[in-house]
C-alpha positions in Angstrom: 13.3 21.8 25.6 13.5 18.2 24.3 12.1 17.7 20.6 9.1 16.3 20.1 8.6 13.0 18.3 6.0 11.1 16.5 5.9 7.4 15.7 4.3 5.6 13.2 3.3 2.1 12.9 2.4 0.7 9.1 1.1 -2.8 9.7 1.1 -5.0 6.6 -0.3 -8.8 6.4 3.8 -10.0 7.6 5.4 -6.9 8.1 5.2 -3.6 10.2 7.6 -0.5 9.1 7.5 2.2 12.2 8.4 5.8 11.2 10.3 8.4 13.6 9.6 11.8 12.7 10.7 15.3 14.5 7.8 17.0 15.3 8.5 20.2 14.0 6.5 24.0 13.4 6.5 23.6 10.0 5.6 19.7 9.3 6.8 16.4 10.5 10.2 15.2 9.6 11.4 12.1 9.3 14.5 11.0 11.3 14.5 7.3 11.7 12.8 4.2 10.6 12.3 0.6 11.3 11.1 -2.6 10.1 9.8 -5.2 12.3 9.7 -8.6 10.3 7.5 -11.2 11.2 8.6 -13.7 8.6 11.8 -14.0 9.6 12.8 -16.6 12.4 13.7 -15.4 14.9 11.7 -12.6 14.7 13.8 -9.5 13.7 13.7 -5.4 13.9 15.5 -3.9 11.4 16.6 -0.2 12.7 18.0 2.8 10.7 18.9 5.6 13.0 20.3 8.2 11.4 24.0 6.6 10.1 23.8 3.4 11.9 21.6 -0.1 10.8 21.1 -2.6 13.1 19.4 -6.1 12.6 18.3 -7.2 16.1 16.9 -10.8 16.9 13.9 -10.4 19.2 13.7 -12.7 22.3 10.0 -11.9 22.5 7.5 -13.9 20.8 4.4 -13.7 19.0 1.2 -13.7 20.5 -2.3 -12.5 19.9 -1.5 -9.1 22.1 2.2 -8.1 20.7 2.8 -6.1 24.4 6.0 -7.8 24.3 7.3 -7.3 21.2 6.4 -3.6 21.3 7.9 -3.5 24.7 11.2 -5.0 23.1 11.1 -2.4 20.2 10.7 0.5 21.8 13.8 -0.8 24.5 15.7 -0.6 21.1 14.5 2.6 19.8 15.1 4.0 23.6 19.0 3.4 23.2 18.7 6.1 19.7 15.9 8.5 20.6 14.0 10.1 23.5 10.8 7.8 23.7 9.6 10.5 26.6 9.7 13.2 23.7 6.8 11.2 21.9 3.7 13.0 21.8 1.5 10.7 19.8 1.6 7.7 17.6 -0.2 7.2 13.6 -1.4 4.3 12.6 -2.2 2.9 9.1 -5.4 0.9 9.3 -6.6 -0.7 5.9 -10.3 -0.2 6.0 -12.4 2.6 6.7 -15.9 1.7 5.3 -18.2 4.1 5.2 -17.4 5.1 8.9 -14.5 7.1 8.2 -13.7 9.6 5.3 -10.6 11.1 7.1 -8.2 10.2 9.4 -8.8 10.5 13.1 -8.2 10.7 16.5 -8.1 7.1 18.1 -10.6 6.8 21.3 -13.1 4.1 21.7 -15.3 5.5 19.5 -13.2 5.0 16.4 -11.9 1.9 17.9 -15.2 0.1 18.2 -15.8 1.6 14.5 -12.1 -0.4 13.2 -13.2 -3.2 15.1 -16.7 -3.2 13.0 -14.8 -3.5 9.7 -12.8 -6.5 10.6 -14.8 -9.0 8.3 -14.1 -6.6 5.3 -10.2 -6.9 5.4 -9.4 -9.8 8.0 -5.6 -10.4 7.3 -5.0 -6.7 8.1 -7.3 -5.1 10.4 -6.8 -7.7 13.0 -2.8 -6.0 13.1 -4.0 -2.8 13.2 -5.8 -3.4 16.1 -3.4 -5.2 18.2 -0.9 -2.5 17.2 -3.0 -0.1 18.6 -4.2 -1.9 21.5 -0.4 -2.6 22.7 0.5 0.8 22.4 -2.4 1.6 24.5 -1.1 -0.9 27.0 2.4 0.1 27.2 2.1 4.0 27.1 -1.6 4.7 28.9 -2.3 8.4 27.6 -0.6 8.7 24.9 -2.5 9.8 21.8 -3.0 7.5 19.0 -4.4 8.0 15.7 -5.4 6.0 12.8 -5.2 6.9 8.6 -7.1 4.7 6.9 -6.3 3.5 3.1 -9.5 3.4 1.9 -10.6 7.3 2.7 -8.5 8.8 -0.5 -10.9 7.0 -2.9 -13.9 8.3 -1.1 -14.1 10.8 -4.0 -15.3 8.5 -6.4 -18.4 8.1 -8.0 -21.2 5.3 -7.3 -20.9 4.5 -10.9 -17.2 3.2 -10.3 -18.3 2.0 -6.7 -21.0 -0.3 -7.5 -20.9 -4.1 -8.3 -23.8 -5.4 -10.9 -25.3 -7.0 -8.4 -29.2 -6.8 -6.8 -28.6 -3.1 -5.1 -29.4 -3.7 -1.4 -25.8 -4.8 -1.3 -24.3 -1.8 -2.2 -26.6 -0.5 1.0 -25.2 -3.4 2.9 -21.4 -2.4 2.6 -20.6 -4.4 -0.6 -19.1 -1.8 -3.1 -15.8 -1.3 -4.1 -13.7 0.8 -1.8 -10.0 0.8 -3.4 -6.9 0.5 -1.0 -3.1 1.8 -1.0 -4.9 5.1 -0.4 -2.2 6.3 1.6 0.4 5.9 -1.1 -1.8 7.6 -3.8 -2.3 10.5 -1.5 2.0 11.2 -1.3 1.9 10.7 -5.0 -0.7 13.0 -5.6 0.7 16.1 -3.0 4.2 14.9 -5.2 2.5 15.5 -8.3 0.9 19.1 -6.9 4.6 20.3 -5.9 5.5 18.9 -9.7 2.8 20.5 -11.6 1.0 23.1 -9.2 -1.8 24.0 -11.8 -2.5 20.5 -12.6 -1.1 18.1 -10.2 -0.3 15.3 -13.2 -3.8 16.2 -14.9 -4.9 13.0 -16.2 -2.6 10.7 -14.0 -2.5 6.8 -13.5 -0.8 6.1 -10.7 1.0 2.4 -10.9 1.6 1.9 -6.7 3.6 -1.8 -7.3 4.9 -4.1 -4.6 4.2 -7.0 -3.1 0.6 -5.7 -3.2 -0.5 -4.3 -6.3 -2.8 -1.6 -7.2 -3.7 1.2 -10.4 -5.2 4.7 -9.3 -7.0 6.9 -11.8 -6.4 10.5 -10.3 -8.0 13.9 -12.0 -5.9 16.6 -10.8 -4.9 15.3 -7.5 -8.6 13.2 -6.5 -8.9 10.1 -6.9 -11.8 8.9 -9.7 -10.8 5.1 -10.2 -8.5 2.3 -9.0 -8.3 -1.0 -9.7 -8.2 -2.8 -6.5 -12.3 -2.9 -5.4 -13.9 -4.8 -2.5 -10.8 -6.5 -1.2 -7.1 -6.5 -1.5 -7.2 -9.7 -4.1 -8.6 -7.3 -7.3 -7.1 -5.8 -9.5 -3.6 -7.0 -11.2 -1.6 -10.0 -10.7 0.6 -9.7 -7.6 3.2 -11.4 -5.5 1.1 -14.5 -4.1 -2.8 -12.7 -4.8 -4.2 -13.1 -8.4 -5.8 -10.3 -8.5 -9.3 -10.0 -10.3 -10.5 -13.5 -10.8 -13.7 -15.0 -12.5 -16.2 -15.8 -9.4 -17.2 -19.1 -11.7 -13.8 -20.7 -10.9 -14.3 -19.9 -7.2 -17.2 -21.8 -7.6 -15.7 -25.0 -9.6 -13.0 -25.0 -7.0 -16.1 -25.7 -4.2 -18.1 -27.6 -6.1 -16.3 -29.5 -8.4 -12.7 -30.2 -7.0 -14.1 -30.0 -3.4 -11.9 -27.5 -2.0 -13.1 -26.0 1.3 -13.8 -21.7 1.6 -10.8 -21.5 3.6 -8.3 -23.4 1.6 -9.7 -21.4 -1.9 -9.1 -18.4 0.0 -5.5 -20.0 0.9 -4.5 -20.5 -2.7 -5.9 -16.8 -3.6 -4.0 -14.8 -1.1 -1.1 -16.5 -0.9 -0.5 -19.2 -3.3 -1.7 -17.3 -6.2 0.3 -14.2 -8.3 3.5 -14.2 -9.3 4.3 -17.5 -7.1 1.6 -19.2 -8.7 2.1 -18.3 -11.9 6.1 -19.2 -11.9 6.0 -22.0 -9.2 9.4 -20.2 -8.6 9.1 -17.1 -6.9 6.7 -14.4 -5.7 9.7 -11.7 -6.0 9.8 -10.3 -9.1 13.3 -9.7 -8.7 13.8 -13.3 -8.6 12.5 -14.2 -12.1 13.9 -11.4 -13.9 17.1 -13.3 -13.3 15.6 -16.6 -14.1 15.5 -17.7 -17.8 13.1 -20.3 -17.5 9.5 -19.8 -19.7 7.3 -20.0 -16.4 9.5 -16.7 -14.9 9.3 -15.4 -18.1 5.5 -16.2 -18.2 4.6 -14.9 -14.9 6.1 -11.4 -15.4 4.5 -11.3 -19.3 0.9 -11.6 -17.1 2.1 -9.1 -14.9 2.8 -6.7 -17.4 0.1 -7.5 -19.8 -2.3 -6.8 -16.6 -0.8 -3.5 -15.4 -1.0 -2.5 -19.2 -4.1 -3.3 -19.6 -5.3 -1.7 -16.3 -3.8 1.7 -17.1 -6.2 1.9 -20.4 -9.1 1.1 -18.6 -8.1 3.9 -16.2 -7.4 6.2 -18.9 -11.2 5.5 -20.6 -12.2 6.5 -17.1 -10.4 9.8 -17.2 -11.0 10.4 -20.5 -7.6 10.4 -21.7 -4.2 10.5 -20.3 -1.2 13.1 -19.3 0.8 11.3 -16.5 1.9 7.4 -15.7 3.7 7.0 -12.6 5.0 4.2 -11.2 5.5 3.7 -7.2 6.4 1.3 -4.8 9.2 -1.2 -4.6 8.7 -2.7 -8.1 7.6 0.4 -9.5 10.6 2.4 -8.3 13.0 0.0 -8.7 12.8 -2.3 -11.8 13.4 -0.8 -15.0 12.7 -4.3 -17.1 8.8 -3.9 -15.5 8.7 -0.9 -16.5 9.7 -1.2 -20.0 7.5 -4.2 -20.7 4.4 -1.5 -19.4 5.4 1.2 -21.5 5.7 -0.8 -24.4 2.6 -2.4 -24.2 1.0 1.1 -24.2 2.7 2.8 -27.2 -0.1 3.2 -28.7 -1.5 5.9 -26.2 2.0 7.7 -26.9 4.3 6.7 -24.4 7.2 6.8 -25.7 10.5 5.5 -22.7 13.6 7.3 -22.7 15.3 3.5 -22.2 18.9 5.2 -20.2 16.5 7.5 -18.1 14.5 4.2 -17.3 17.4 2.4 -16.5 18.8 5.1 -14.4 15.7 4.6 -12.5 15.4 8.5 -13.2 12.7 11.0 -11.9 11.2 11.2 -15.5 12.0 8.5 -18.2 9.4 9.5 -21.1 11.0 11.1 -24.3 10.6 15.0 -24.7 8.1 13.9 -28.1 6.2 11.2 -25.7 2.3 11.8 -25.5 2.3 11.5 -22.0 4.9 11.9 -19.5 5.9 8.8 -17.3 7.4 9.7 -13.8 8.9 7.6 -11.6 7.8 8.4 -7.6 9.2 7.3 -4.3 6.4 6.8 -2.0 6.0 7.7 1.9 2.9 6.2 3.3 4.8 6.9 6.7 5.0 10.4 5.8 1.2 10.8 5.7 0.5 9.1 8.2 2.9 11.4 10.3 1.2 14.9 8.9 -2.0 13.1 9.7 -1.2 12.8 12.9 0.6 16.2 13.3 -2.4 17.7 11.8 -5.1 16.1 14.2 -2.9 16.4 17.5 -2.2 20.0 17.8 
């Protein structure tokens, strides 16, 4: 009998990463992955299957449905792996709202529900959607399912969850929700198979890429995080400030005369490390660059992300576990020095070789708390997501 499959399909604001997984009696495994890049010209699908890598040119182009550019990709994943064998795509969808606590089972239900939350995240729910709706369109049957990033935080408190503003709106859907809920969920069933009695404890969870984020997480659940109505709060990050005072919104409007739509312009994507530089949104990039705007942009950075782990920690009550995730996280020691040493005085004390050797655990054996570094599978998820809700 030909193995099953699964696919996934993580839709970011420029980007979609699609997971292959063996569906398999004991879990989902993961045996091939792809990146489809919608920055690049021409568009391009990056595809690791098993020891080959392939960077394939599209001929199809972008439009509002994506049927083409599905129907190229999966032509391409065809040539490596029995598409018949695929019993049902995961999605990652970015908002849940109230609507959905858990991931589920995509029929038109849930789709109308997705297509209700729209206005709360409109640079990525509109992907989701067409992702979904093309896979409808190409394979009719096919189960799909969704995961959504802001169900992890569900478990947090309507102290943490409310703005101080007049409380209808909280009724109305304005609250903060927290995102990258997906990531913070691998982290957290990493940090159970670490420490089974505890899962981390008191654990901030430091999820850094191009999109930022902090997670306060009491033995596995999530009680705080820093990002809260939208993707913009929070930390600095690549081109988004993060959090922002709502009075220069307001003097951008009224006093410089700068539409809505070209504030939020400068916010999402002109803002964050690019902004703060005028160099480079890639943090990689100014590390090498001497000048005192690199330099600059990544002291903000760090001084942010410091100062969002205390807050987190006053939350908690205290702290046992840092971890840092995501491609900055994982990957760049010099970021995560400059955190650490902003936060000696909790007790963190870097091992600075571990840390270099981008090692599982880089605190010193004497640190307060420990500091773990975590390599993060949102795919993953999403795959035992839909594993678990297929059958």
């Amino acid at each position: 009998m030909s193995q099953k499959l699964l696919l996934t399909f993580n839709a970011g604001s420029s980007t979609v990463k699609i997971g292959i997984f063996a569906r398999e009696a004991d879990g989902a495994k993961r045996i091939g992955k792809g990146v489809l890049d919608f920055r690049a010209e021409p568009l391009t699908f990056h595809l690791i299957a098993g020891p080959q890598v392939f960077d394939v040119p599209l001929v199809a182009k972008t439009d509002d449905l994506l049927h083409d550019v599905l129907e190229e990709v999966f032509d391409w994943l065809s040539a490596h792996y029995n598409l018949d064998a695929v019993s049902a795509v995961g999605h990652r969808v970015v908002h849940g709202g109230d609507l959905f606590t858990d991931a589920v089972k995509v029929d038109d239900t849930s789709l109308a529900g997705i297509e209700s939350l729209v206005t709360l995240a409109p640079l990525h729910q509109p992907q989701n959607l067409r992702l979904i709706r093309a896979i409808a369109e190409l394979k009719p049957g096919l189960p799909q399912t969704a995961s959504f990033d802001t169900a992890f935080h569900r478990t947090q408190a309507d102290v943490i969850r409310r703005f101080a503003i007049p409380r209808e709106w909280f009724d109305k859907g304005v609250k903060r929700y927290g995102f990258h809920g997906l990531s913070y969920a691998y982290v957290a069933g990493a940090l159970k198979t670490l420490e089974p009695e505890t899962a981390g404890g008191r654990a901030v969870v430091a999820h850094l890429g191009s999109g930022a984020s902090l997670c306060a997480l009491d033995n596995g659940v999530s009680r705080d995080t820093s990002m809260g109505f939208s993707t913009i709060d929070g930390v600095p990050m690549a081109t988004r400030s993060g959090a922002i005072d709502p009075g220069v919104l307001f003097h951008l409007i009224d006093a410089h005369g700068l539409s809505v739509k070209q504030v939020e312009e400068m916010i999402y994507k002109q803002s964050g490390l690019l902004g703060l530089s005028g160099i480079s949104a890639d943090s990689r990039e100014l590390l090498e660059t001497p000048s005192k705007e690199a330099c600059e942009a990544l002291d903000v950075f760090t001084f942010r992300i410091a100062g969002e782990v205390a807050r987190l920690s006053a939350t908690l009550g205290g702290l046992d576990t840092l971890v840092f995730t995501a491609g900055i996280g994982q990957n760049q020691p010099a970021i995560r020095r400059s955190v650490i040493e902003r936060l000696r005085f909790l007790g963190l004390l870097l091992d600075c070789e571990a840390n270099d050797r981008n090692e599982a655990l880089i605190s010193r054996e004497e640190s307060c708390v420990k500091v773990r570094v975590i390599a993060t599978d949102e795919e993953q998820v999403i795959a035992d997501d839909c594993r678990r809700l297929i059958g």
